[in-house]
C-alpha positions in Angstrom: 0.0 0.0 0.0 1.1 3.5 -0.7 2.1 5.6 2.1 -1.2 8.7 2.3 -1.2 12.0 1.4 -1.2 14.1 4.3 -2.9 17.9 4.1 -2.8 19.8 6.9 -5.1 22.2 7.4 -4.8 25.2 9.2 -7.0 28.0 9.7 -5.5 31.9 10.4 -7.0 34.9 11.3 -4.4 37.7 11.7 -1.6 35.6 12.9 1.1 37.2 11.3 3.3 36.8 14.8 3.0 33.2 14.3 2.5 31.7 10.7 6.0 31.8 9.7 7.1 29.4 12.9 3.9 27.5 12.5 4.8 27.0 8.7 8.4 25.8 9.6 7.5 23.7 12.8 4.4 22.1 10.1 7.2 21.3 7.3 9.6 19.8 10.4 6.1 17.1 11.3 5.9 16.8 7.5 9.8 15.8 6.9 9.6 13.5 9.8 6.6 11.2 8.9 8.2 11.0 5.4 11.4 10.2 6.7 9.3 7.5 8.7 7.4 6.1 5.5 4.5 7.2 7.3 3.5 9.6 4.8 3.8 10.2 1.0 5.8 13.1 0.0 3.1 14.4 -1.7 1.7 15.5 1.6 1.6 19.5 2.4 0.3 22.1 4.3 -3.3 24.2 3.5 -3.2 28.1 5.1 -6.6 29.3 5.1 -6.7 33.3 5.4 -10.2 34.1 7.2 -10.3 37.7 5.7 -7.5 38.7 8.2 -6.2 42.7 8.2 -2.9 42.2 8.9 0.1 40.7 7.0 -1.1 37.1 7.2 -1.0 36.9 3.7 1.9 38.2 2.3 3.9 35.7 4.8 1.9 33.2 3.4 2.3 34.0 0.2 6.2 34.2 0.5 6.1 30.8 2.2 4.3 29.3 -0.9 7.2 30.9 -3.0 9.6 29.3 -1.3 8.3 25.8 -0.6 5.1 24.7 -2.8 4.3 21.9 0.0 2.7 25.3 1.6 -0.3 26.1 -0.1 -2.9 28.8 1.1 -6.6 30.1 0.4 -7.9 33.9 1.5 -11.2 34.9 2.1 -12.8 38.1 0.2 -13.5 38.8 4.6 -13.9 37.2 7.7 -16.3 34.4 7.5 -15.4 32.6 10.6 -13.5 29.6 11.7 -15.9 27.2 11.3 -16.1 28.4 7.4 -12.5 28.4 7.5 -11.9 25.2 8.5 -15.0 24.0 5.9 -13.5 25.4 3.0 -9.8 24.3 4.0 -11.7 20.4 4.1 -13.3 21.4 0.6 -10.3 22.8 -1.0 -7.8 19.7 0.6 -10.3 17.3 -1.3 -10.6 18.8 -4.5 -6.3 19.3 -4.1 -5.8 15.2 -3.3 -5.5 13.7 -0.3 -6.1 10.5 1.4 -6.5 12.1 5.1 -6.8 15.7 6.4 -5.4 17.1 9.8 -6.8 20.7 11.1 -4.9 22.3 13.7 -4.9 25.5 15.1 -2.3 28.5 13.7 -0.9 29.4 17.1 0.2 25.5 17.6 -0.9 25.2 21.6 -1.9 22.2 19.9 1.2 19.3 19.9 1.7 19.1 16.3 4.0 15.9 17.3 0.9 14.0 18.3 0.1 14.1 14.2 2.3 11.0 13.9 -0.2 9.6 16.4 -3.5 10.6 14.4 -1.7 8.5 11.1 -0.8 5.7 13.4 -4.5 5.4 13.9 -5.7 6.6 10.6 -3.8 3.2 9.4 -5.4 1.5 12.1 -8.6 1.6 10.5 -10.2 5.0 11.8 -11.9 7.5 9.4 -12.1 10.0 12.0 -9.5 10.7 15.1 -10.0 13.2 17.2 -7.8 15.0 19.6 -8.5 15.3 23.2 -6.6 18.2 25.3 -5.0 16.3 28.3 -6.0 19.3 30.7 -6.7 22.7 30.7 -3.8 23.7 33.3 -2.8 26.5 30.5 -6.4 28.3 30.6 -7.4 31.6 33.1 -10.2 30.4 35.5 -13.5 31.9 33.3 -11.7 30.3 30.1 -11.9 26.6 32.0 -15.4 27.0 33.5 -16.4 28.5 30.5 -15.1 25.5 28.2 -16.7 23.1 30.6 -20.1 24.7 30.6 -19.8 24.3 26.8 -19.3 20.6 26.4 -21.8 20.2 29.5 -24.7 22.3 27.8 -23.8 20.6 24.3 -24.1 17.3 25.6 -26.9 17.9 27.8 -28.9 19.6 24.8 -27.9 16.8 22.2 -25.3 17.7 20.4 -22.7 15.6 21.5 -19.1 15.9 21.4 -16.1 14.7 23.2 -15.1 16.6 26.2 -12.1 18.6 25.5 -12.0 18.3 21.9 -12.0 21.4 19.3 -11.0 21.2 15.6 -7.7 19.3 16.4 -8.7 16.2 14.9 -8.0 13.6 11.3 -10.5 12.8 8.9 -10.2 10.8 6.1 -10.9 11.0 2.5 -14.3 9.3 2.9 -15.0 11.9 5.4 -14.8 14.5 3.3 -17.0 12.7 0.5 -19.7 12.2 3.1 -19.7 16.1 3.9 -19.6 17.2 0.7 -23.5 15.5 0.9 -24.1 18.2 3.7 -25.2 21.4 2.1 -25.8 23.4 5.4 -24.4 26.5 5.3 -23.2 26.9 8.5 -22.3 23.0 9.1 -21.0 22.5 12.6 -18.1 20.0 12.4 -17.4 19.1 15.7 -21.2 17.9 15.7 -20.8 16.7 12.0 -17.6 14.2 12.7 -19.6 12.9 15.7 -22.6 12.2 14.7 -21.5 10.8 11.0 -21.1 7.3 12.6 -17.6 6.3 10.7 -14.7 4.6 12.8 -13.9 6.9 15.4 -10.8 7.3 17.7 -8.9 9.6 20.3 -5.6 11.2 20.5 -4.6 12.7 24.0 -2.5 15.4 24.0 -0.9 18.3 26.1 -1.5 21.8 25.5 1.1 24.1 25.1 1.9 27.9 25.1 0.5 30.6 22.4 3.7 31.2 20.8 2.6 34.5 20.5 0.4 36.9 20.0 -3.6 36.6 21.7 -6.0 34.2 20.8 -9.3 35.4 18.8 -11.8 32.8 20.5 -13.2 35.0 23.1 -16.5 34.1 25.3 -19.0 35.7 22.3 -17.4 33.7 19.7 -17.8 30.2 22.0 -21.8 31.2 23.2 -21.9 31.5 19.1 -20.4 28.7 18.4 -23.0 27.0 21.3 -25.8 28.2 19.7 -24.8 27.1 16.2 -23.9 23.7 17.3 -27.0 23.5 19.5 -29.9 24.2 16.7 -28.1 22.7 14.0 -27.9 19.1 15.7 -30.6 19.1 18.3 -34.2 19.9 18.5 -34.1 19.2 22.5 -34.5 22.7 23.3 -37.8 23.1 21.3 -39.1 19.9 23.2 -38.3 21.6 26.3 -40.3 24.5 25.3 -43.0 22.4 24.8 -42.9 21.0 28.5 -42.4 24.2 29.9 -45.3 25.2 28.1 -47.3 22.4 29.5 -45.9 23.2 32.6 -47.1 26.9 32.7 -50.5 25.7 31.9 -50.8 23.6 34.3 -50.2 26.2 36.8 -52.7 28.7 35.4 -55.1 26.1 35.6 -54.3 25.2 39.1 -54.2 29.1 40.0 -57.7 29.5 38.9 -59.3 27.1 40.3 -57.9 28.4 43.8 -59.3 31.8 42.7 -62.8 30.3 41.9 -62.4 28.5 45.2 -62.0 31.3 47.4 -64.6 33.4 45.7 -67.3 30.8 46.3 -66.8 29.5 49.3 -65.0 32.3 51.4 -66.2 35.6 49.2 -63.2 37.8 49.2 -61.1 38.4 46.6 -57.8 36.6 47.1 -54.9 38.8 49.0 -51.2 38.8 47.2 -51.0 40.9 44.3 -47.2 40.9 45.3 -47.0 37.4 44.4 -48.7 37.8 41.6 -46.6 40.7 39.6 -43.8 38.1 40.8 -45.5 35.6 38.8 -46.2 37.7 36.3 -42.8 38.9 35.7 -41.6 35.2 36.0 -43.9 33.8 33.3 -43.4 36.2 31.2 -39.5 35.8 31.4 -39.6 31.8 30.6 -42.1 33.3 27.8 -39.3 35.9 26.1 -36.6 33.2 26.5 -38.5 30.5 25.0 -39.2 32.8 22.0 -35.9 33.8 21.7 -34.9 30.1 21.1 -37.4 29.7 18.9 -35.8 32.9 17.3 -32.4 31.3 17.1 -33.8 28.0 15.1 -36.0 30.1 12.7 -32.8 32.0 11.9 -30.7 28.9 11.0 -34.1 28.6 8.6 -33.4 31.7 7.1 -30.1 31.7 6.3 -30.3 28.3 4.7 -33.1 29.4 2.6 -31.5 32.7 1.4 -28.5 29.8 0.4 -25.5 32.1 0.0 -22.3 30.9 0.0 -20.5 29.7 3.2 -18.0 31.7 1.9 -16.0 33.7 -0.7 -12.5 32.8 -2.0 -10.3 35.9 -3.1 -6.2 34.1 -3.8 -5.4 30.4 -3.7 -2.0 29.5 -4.1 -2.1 25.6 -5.3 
């Protein structure tokens, strides 16, 4: 059997502090794993340029001058990292390649643990995904956080490994099967989850940002929450419908008292401070349930409006 091309995929959004190191320490994994017979020599690395403002590109660019086993795309703007990392899969396919690694441009990531990934990539596994060992290198509100992500995900039915991101392998038959997934804002940590090919884990350390800060802040992960959560799971309209049941039932209950005290004690029932409280808690759960149903009649809309996940400007094959 032929040794598998290996494309690395790796997203950037103004990382112009670290690309050029990421680039060389990428090229060092490559060099290794062919030196191994692990790899083909074919294999390279895929820069994807989410619309970023600084001098990303150009480095890029001069990288791909020097060495075409780097290879880039850049974005007309910023579409994301989950569009990034879609149209670095999308690109790597239509390029060649038997398997695909993403991994992260400031490389906290171990890119040593790659060798591990094709260990079980030849073992049989379409999928392998990479599982941080801790989160010692993470502030306090980054870890809690992180954990009330996986947590809510898992809870609302979108499952995913605890402690995984977009480190992860997939293989060529992976990226066939999403190619059959129009969504336009396809979450791929639910995607590689729920597909139901071979799946297995890598554990891994975390390292240092090399430098620079990173551009995942709290927004972009509740974003990334609520994408994940309505694109994979319906749980949260099914609670709606409980609660819903629930509130009801309570009215119900609170009227008859009412009816009960008129008729048999003829006053008009004492607690209108309860019942602003009531009031006021209703119609919360009411607002908040609407606003969920808000969020899944917006993944409607932008599906049905069918633009493009995203808009290439350069590729450097």
């Amino acid at each position: 059997m032929n040794e598998p091309i290996l494309a690395i995929v790796v997203p950037c959004f103004n990382e112009e502090l670290c690309v050029k190191e990421t680039a060389e320490r990428l090229l060092d994994v490559l060099d290794n794993l062919c030196n191994k017979n692990k790899i083909s020599d074919k294999s390279y690395i895929y820069f994807v340029d989410d619309g970023s403002k600084d001098n990303t590109w150009e480095i890029i660019s001069r990288l791909h001058d020097d060495n075409k086993r780097i290879k880039g795309l850049k974005f007309i703007r910023n579409f994301g990292n989950q569009k990034a990392l879609t149209a670095g899969y999308e690109s790597v396919r239509d390029l060649g390649c038997d398997c695909a690694v993403s991994i992260d441009a400031d490389l906290q990531q171990d890119e040593w643990a790659i060798e591990k990934f094709i260990d079980k990539f030849e073992e049989g596994s379409d999928i392998v995904s990479g599982i941080r060992n801790s989160r010692s290198t993470d502030s306090l509100f980054k870890k809690t956080t992180a954990l009330l992500f996986y947590k809510l995900m898992n809870i609302l039915g979108a499952n995913i490994p605890v402690n995984h991101s977009d480190f992860r392998l997939v293989s060529k038959k992976a990226l066939d099967i999403m190619e059959l997934y129009p969504e336009k804002a396809l979450f791929l940590r639910g995607f590689f989850n729920d597909v139901g090919l071979k799946t297995s884990y890598v554990y891994f350390d975390v390292k240092p940002r090399f430098k620079g800060e990173s551009k995942f802040n709290f927004i972009k992960l509740m974003g990334l929450a609520l994408n994940g959560i309505t694109s994979f799971s319906i749980v949260p309209l099914r609670i709606i419908s409980v609660l819903g049941f629930i509130m009801a039932f309570l009215g119900f209950v609170i009227g008859l008292e009412t009816v009960f005290e008129k008729i048999f004690f003829h006053n008009t029932p004492n607690g209108w401070a309860t019942t602003i409280i009531l009031l006021a808690f209703f119609g919360g759960i009411q607002i908040f349930c609407l606003g969920i149903i808000g969020e899944y009649i917006g993944q409607v809309y932008r599906e049905v409006k069918s633009r493009p996940r995203y808009i290439k400007e350069t590729e450097l094959k």
